[in-house]
ROBA-838602 format. One record per residue: residue in three letters; x, y, z of N, C-alpha, C, O, CB in turn. Coordinates in Angstrom, 2 decimals, padded with zeros to 5 digits, always signed. Glycine has a CB too. Layout:
# residues N
+------+---------+---------+---------+---------+---------+---------+---------+---------+---------+---------+---------+---------+---------+---------+---------+
! code !    n_px !    n_py !    n_pz !   ca_px !   ca_py !   ca_pz !    c_px !    c_py !    c_pz !    o_px !    o_py !    o_pz !   cb_px !   cb_py !   cb_pz !
+------+---------+---------+---------+---------+---------+---------+---------+---------+---------+---------+---------+---------+---------+---------+---------+
!  ALA !       X !       Y !       Z !       X !       Y !       Z !       X !       Y !       Z !       X !       Y !       Z !       X !       Y !       Z !
...
+------+---------+---------+---------+---------+---------+---------+---------+---------+---------+---------+---------+---------+---------+---------+---------+
***
This chain:
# residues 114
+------+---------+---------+---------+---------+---------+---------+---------+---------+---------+---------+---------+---------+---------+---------+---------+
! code !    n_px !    n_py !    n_pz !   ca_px !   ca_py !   ca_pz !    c_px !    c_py !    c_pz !    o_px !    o_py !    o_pz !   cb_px !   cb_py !   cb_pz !
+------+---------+---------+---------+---------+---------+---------+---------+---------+---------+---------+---------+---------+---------+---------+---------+
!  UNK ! -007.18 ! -034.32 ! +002.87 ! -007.11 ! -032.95 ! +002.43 ! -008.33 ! -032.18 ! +002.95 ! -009.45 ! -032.63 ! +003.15 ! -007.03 ! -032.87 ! +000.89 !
!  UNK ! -007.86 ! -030.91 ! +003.14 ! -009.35 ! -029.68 ! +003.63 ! -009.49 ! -029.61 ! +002.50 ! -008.76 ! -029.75 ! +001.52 ! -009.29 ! -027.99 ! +004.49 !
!  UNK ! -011.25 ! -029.22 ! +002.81 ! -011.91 ! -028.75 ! +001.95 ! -013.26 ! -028.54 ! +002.02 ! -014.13 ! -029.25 ! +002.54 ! -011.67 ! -029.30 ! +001.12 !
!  UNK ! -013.35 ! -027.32 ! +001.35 ! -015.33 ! -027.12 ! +001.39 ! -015.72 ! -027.05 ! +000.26 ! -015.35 ! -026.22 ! -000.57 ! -016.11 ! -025.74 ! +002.06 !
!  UNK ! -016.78 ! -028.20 ! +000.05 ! -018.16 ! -027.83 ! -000.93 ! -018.95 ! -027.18 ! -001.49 ! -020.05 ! -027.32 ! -000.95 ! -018.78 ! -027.98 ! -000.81 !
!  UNK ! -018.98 ! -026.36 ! -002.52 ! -019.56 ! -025.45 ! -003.03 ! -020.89 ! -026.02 ! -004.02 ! -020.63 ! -026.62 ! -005.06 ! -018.49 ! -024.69 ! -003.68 !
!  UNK ! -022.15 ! -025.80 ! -003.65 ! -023.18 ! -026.39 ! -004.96 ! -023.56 ! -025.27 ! -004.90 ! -023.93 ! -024.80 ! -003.82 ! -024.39 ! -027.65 ! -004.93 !
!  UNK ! -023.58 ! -024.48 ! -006.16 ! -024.30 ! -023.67 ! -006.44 ! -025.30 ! -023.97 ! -007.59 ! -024.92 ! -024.08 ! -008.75 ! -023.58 ! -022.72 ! -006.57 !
!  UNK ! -026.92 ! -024.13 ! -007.08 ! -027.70 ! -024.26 ! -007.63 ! -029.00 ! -023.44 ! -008.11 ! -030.23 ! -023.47 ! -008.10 ! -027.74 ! -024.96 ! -007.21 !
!  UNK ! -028.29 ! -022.96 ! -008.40 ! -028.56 ! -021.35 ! -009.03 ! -028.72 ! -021.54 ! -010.51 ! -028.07 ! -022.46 ! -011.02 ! -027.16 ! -020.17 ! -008.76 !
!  UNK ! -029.83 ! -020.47 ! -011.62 ! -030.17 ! -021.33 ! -012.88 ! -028.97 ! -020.22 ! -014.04 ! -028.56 ! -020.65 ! -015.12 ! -032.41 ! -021.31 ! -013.35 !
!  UNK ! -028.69 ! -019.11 ! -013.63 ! -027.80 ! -018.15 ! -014.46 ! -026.83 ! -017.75 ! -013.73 ! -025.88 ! -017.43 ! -014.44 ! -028.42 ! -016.96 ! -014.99 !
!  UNK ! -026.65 ! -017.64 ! -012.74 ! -024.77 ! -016.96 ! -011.53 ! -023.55 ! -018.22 ! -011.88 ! -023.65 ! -019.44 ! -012.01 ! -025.11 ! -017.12 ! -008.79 !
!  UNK ! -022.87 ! -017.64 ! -011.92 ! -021.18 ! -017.83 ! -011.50 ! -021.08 ! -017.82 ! -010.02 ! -022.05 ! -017.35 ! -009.42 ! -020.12 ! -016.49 ! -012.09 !
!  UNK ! -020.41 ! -018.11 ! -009.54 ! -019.89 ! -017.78 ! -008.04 ! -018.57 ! -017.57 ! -008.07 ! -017.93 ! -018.36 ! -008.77 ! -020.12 ! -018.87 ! -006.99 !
!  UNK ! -017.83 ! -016.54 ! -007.38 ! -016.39 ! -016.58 ! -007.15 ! -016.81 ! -016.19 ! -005.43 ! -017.89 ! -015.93 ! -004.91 ! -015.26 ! -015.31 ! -008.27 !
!  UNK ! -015.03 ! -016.34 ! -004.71 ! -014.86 ! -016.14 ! -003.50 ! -013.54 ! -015.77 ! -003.43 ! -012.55 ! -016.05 ! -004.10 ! -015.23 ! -017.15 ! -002.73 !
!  UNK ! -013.79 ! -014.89 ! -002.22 ! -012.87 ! -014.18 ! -001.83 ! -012.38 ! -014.52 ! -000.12 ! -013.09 ! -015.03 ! +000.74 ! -013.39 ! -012.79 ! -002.16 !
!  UNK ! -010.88 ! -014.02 ! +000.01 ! -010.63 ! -013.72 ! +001.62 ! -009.79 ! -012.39 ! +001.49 ! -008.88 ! -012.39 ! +000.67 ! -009.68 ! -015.07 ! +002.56 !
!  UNK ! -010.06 ! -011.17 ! +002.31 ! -009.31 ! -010.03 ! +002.59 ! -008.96 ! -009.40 ! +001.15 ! -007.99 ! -008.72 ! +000.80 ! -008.02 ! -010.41 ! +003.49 !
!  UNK ! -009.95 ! -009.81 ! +000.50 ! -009.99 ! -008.96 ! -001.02 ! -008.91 ! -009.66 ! -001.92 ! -008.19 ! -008.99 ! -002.67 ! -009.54 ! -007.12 ! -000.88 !
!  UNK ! -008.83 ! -011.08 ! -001.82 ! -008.08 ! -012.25 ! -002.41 ! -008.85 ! -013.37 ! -002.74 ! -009.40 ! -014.20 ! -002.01 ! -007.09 ! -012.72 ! -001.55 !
!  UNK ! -008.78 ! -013.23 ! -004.34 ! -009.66 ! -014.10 ! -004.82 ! -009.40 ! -015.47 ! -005.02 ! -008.74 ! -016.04 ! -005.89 ! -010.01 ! -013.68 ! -005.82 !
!  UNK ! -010.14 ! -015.94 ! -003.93 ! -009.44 ! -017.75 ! -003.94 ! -010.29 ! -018.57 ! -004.65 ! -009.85 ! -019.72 ! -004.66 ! -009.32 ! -018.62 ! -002.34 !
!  UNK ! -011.41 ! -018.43 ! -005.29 ! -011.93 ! -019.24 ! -006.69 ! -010.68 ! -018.79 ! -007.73 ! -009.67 ! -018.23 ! -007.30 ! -013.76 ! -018.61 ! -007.36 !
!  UNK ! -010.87 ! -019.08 ! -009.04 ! -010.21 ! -019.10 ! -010.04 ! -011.16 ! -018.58 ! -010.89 ! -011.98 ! -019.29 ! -011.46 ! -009.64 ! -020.27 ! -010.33 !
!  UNK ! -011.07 ! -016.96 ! -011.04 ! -011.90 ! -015.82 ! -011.93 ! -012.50 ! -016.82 ! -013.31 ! -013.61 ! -017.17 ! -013.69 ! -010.61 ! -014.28 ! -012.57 !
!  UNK ! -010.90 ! -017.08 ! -013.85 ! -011.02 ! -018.20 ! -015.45 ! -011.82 ! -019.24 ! -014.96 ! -012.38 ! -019.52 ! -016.02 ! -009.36 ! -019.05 ! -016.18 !
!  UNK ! -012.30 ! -020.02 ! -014.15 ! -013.29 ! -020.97 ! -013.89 ! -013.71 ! -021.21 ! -012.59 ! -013.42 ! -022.05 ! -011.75 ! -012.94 ! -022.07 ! -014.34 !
!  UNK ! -014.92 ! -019.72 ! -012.64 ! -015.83 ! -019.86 ! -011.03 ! -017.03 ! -020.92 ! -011.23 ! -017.56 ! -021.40 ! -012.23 ! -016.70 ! -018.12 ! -010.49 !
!  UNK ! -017.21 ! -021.07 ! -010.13 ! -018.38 ! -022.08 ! -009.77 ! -019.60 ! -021.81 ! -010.26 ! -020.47 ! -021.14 ! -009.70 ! -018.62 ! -022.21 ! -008.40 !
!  UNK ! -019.69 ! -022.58 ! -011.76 ! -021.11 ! -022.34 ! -012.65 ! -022.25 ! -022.50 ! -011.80 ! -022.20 ! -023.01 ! -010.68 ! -021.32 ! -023.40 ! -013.90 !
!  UNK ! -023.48 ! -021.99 ! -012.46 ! -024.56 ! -022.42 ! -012.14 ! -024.89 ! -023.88 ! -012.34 ! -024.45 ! -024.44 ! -013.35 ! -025.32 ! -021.68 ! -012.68 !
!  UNK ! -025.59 ! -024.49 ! -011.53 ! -026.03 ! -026.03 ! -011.42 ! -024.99 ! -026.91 ! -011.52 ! -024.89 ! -027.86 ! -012.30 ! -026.99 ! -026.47 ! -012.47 !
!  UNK ! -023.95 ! -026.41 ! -010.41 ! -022.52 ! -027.17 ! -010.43 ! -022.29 ! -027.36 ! -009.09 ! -022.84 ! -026.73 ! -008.18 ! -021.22 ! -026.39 ! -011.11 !
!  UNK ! -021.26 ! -028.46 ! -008.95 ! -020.74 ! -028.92 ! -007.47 ! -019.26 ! -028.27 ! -007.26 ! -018.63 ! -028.71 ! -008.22 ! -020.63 ! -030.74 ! -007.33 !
!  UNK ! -018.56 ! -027.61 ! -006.65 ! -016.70 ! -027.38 ! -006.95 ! -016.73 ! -027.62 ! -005.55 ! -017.66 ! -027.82 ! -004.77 ! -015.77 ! -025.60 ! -007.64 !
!  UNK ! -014.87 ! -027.50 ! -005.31 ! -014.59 ! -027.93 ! -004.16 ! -013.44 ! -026.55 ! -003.67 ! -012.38 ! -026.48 ! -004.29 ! -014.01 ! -029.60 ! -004.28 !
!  UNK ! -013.66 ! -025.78 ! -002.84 ! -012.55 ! -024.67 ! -002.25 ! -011.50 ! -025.62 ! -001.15 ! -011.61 ! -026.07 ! -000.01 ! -013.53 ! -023.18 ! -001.22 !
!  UNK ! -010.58 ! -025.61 ! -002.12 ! -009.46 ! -026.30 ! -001.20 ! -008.39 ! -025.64 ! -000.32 ! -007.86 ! -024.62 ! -000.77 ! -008.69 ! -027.03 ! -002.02 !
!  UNK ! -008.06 ! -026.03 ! +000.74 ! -007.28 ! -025.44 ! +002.14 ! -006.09 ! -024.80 ! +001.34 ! -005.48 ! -023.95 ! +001.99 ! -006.68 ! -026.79 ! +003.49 !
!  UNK ! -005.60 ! -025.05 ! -000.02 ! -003.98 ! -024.39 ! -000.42 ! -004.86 ! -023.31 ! -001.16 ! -004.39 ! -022.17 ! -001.08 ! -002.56 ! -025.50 ! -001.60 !
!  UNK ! -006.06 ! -023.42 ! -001.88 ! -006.38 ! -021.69 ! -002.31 ! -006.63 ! -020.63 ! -001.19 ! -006.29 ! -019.46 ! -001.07 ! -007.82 ! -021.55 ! -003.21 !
!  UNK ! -007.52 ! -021.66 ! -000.23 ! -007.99 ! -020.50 ! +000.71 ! -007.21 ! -019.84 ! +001.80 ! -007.43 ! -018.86 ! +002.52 ! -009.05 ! -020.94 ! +001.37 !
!  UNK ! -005.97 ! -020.91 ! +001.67 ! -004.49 ! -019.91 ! +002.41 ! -004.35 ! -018.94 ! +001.61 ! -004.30 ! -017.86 ! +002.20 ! -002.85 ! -020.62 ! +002.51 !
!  UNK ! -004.25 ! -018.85 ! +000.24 ! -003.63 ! -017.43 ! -000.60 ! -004.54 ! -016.36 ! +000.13 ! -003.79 ! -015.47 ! +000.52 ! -003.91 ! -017.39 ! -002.59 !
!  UNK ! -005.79 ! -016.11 ! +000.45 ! -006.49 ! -015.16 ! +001.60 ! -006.45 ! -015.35 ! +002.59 ! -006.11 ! -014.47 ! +003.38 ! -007.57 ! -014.94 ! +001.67 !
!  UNK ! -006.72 ! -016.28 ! +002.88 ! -007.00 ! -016.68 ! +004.71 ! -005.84 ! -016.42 ! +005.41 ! -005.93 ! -015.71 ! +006.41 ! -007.34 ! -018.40 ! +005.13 !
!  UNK ! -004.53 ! -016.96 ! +005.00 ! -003.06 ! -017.00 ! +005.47 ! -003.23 ! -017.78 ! +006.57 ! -003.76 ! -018.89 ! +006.51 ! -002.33 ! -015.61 ! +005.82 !
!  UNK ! -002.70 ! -017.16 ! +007.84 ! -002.37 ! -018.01 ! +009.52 ! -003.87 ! -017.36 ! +010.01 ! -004.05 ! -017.30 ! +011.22 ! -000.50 ! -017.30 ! +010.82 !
!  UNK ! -004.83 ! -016.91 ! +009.19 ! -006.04 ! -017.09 ! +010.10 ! -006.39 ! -018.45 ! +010.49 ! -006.38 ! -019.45 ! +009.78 ! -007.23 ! -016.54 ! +009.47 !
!  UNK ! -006.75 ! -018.34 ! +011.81 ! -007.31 ! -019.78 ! +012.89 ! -008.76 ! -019.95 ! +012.52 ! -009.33 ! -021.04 ! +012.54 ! -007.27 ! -019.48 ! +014.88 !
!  UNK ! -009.40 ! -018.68 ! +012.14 ! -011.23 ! -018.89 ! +011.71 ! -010.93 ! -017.71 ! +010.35 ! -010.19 ! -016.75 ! +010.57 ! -012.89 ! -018.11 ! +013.43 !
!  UNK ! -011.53 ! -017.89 ! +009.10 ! -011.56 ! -016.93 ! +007.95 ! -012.73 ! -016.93 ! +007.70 ! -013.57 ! -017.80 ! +007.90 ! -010.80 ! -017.18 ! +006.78 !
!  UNK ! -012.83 ! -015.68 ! +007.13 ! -014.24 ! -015.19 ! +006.52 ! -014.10 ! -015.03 ! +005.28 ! -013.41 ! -014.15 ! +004.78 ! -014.82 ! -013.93 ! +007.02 !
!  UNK ! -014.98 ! -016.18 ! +004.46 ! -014.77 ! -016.18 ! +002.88 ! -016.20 ! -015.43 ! +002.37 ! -017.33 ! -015.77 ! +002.72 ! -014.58 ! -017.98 ! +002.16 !
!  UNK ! -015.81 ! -014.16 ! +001.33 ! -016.90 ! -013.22 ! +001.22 ! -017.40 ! -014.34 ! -000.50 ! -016.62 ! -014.81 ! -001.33 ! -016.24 ! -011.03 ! +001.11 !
!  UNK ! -018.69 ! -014.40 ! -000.49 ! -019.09 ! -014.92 ! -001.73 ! -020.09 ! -014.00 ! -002.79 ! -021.27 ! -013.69 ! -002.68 ! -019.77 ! -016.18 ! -001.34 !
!  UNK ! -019.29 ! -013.76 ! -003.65 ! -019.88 ! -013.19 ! -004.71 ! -020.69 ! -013.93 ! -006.12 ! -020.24 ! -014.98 ! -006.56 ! -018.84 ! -012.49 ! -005.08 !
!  UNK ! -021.97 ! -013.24 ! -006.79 ! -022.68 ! -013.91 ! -007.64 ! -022.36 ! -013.31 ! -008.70 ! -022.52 ! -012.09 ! -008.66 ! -023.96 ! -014.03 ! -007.42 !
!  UNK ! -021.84 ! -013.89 ! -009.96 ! -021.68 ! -013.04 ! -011.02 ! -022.82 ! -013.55 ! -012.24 ! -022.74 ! -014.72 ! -012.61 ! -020.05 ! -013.12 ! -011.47 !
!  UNK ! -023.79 ! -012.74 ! -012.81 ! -025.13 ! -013.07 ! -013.33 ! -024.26 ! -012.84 ! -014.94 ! -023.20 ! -012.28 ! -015.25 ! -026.74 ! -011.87 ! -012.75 !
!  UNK ! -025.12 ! -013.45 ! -015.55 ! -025.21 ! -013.37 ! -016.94 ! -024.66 ! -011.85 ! -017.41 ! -023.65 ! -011.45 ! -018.00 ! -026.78 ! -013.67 ! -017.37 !
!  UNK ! -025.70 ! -011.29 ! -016.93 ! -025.44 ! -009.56 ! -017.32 ! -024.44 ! -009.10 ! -017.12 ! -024.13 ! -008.10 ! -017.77 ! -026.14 ! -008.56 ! -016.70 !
!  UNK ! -023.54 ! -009.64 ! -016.16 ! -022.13 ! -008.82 ! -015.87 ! -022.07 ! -008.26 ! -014.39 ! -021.08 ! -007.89 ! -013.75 ! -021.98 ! -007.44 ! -016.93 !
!  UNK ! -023.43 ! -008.31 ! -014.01 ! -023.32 ! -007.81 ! -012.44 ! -022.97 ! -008.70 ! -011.39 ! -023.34 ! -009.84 ! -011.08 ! -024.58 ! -007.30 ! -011.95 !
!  UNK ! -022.09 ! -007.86 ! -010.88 ! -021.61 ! -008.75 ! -009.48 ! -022.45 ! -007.97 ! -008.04 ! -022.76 ! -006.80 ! -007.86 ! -019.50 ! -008.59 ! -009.24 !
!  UNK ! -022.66 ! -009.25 ! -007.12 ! -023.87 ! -009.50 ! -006.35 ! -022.76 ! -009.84 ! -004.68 ! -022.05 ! -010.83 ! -004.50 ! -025.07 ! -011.15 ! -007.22 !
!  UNK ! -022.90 ! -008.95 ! -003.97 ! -022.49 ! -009.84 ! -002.56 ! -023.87 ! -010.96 ! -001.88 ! -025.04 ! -010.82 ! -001.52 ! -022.08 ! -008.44 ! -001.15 !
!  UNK ! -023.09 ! -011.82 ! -001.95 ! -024.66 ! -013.01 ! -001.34 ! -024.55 ! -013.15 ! -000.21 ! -025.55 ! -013.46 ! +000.43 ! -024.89 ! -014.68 ! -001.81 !
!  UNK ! -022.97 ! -012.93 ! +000.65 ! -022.64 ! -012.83 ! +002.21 ! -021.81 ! -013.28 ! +002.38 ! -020.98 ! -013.07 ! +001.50 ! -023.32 ! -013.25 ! +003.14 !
!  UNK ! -021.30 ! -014.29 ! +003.62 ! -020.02 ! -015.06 ! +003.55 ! -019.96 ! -015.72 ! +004.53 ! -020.48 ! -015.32 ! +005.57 ! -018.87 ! -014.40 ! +003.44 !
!  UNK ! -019.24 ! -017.00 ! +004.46 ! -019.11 ! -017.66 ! +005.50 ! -017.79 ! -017.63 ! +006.38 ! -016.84 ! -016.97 ! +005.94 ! -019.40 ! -018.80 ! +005.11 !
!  UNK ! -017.64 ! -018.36 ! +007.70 ! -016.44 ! -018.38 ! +008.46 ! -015.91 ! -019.84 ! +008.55 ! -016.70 ! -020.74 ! +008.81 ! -016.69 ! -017.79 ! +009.84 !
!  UNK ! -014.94 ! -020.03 ! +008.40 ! -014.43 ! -021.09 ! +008.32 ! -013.08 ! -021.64 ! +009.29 ! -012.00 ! -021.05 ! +009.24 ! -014.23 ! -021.04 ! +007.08 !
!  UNK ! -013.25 ! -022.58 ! +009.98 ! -011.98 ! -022.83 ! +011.05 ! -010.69 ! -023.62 ! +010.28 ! -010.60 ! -024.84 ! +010.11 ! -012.56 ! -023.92 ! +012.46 !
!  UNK ! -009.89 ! -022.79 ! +009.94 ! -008.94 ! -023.58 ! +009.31 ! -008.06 ! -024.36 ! +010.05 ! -007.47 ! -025.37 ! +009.68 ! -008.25 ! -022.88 ! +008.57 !
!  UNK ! -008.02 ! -023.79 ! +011.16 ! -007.48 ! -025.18 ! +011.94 ! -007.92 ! -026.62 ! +012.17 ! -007.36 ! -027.60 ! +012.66 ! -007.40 ! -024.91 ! +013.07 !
!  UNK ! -009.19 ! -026.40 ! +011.62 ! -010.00 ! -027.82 ! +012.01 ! -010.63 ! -027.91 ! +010.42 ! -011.82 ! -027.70 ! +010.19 ! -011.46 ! -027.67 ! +013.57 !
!  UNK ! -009.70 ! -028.25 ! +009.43 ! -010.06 ! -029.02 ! +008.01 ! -011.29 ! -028.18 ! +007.79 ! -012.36 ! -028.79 ! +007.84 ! -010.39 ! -030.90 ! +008.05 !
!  UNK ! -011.35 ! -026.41 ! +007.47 ! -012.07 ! -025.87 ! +006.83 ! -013.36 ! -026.11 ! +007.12 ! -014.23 ! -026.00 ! +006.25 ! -011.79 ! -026.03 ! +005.80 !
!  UNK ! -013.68 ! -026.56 ! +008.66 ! -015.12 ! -026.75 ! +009.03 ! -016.01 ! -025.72 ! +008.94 ! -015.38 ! -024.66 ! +009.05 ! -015.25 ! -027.15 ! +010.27 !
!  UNK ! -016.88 ! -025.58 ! +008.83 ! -018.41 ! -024.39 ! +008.77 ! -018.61 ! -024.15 ! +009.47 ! -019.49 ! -024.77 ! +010.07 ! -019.68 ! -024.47 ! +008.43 !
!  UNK ! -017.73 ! -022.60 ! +010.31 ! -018.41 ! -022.42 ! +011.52 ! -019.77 ! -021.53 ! +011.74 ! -020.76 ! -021.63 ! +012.47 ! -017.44 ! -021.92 ! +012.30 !
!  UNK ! -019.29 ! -020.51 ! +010.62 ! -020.65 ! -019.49 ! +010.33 ! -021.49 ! -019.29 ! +009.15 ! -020.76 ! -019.31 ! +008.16 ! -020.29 ! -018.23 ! +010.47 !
!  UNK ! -022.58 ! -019.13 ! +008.86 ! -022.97 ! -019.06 ! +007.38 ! -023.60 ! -017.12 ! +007.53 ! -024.49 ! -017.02 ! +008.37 ! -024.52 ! -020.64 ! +006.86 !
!  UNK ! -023.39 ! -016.41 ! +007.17 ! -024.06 ! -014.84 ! +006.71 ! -024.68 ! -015.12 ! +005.92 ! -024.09 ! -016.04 ! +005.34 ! -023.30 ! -013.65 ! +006.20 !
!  UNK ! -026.10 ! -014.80 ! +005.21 ! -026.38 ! -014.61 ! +004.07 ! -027.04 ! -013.12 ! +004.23 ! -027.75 ! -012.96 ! +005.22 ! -027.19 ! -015.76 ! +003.51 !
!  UNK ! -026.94 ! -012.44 ! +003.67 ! -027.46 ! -010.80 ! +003.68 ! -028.73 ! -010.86 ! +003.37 ! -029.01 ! -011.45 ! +002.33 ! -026.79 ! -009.74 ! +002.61 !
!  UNK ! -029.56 ! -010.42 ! +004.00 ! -031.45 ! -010.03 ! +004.12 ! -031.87 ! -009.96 ! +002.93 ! -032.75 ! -010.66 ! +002.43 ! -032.03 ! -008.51 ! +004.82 !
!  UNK ! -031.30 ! -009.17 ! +002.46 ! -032.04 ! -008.71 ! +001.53 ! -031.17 ! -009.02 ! -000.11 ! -031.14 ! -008.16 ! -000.99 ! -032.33 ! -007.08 ! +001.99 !
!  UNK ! -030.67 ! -010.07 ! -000.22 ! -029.56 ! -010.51 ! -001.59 ! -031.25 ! -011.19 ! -002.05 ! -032.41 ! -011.19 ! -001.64 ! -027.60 ! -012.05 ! -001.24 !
!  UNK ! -030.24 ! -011.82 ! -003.39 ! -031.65 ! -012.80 ! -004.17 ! -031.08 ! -014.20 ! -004.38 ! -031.47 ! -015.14 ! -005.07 ! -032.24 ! -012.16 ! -005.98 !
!  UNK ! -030.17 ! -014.06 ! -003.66 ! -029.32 ! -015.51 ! -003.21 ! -029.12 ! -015.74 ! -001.65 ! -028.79 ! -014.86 ! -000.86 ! -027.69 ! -015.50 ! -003.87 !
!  UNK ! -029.39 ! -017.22 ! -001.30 ! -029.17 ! -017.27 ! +000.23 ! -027.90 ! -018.84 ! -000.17 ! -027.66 ! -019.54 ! -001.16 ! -031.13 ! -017.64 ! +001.48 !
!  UNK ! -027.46 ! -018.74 ! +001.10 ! -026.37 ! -019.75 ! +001.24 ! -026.69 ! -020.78 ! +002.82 ! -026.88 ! -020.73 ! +004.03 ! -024.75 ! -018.73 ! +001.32 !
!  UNK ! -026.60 ! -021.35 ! +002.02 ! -027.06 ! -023.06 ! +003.68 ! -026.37 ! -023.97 ! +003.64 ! -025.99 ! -024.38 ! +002.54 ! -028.64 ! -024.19 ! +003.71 !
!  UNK ! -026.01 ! -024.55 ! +004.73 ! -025.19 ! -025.22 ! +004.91 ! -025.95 ! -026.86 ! +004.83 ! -026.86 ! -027.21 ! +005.58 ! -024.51 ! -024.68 ! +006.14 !
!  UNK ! -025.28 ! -027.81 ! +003.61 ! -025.79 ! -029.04 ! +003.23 ! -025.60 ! -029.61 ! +004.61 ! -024.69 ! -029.15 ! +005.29 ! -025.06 ! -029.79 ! +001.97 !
!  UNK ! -026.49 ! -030.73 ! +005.20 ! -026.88 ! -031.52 ! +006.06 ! -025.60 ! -033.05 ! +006.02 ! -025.52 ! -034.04 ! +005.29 ! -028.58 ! -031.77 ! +005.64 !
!  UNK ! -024.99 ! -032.67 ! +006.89 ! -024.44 ! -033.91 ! +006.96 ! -022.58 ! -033.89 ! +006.50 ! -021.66 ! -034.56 ! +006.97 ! -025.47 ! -034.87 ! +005.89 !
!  UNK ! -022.56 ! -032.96 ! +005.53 ! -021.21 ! -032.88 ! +005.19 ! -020.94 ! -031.47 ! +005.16 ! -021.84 ! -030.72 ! +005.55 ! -020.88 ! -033.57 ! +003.91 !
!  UNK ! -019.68 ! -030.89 ! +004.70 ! -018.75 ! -030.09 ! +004.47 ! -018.96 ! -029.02 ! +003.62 ! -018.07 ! -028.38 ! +003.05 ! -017.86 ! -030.70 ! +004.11 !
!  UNK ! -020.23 ! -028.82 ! +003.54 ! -020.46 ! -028.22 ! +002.21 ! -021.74 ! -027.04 ! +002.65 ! -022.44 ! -026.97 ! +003.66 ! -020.97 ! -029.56 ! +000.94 !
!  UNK ! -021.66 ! -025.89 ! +000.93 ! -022.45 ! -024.96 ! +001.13 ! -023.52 ! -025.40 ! -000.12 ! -023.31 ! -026.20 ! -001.04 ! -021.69 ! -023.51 ! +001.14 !
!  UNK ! -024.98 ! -024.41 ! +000.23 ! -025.67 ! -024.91 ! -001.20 ! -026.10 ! -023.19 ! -001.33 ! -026.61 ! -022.56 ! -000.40 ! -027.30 ! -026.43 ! -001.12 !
!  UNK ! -025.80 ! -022.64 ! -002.59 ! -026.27 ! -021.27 ! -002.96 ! -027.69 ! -021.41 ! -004.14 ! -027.75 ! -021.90 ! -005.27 ! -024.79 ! -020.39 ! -003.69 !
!  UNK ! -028.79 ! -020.67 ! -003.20 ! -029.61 ! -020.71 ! -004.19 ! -030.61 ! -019.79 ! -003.94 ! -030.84 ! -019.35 ! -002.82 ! -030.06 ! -021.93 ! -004.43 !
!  UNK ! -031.37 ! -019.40 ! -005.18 ! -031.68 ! -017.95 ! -005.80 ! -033.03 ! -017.68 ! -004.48 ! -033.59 ! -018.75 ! -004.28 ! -032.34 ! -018.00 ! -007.96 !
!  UNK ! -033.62 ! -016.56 ! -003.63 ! -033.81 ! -016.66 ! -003.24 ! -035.56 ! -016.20 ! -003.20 ! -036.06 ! -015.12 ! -003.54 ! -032.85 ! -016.57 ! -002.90 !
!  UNK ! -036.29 ! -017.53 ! -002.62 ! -037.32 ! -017.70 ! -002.91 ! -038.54 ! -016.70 ! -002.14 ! -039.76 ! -016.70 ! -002.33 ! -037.34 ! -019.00 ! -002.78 !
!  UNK ! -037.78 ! -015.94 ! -001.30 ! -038.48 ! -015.11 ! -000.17 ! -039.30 ! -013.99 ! -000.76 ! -039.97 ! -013.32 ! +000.01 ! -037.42 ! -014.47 ! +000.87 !
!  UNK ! -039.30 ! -013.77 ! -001.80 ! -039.40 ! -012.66 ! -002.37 ! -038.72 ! -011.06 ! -002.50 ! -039.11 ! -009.90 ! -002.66 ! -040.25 ! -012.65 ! -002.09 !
!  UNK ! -037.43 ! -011.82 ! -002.33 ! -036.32 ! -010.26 ! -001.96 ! -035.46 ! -010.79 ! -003.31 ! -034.47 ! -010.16 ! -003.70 ! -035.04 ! -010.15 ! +000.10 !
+------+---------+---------+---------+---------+---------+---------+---------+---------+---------+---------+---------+---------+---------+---------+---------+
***
């Protein structure tokens, strides 16, 4: 099965994700803080569709209620949801990196001083 790795290790955000303004987390249970989930190839068709590369936009939802764009990645769905691109926006207070070795993203709060 496809699939990408989500750790968001982050100490208060939610994470949800999107494709083409289609929310392929599950609103009722986004990716807690200090959690591992897995975005699987049959959600990320409900956005992605017959895209060959998709751009999944990732949003932070904080305690307070505010929602945060953190950036987004690209993903080759032809080739088992591989990592082709990572965005993280300059100036968010979350950055997104791609874990070493496997399939996966790690979101965390960002230490740069932004």
């Amino acid at each position: 099965m496809s699939a990408l790795g989500v750790f968001n290790s982050t100490t208060s955000t939610a994470i949800l994700m999107y494709s083409h303004g289609i929310e392929i987390t599950d609103a009722a249970h986004p990716i807690y803080s200090r959690s591992y989930s897995k975005l699987g190839n049959d959600n990320a068709l409900n956005g992605c569709g017959d895209d060959k590369k998709c751009t999944i936009d990732i949003v932070a939802l904080t305690n307070e209620g505010e929602s945060i764009d953190i950036g987004n990645i690209i993903v080759a769905m032809d080739n088992k949801m591989q990592i082709f691109q990572i965005n993280s926006l300059p100036d968010s207070k979350y950055k997104i990196t791609k874990q070493d070795g496997i399939n996966s993203i790690e979101i965390t709060q960002n230490t740069s001083g932004n």
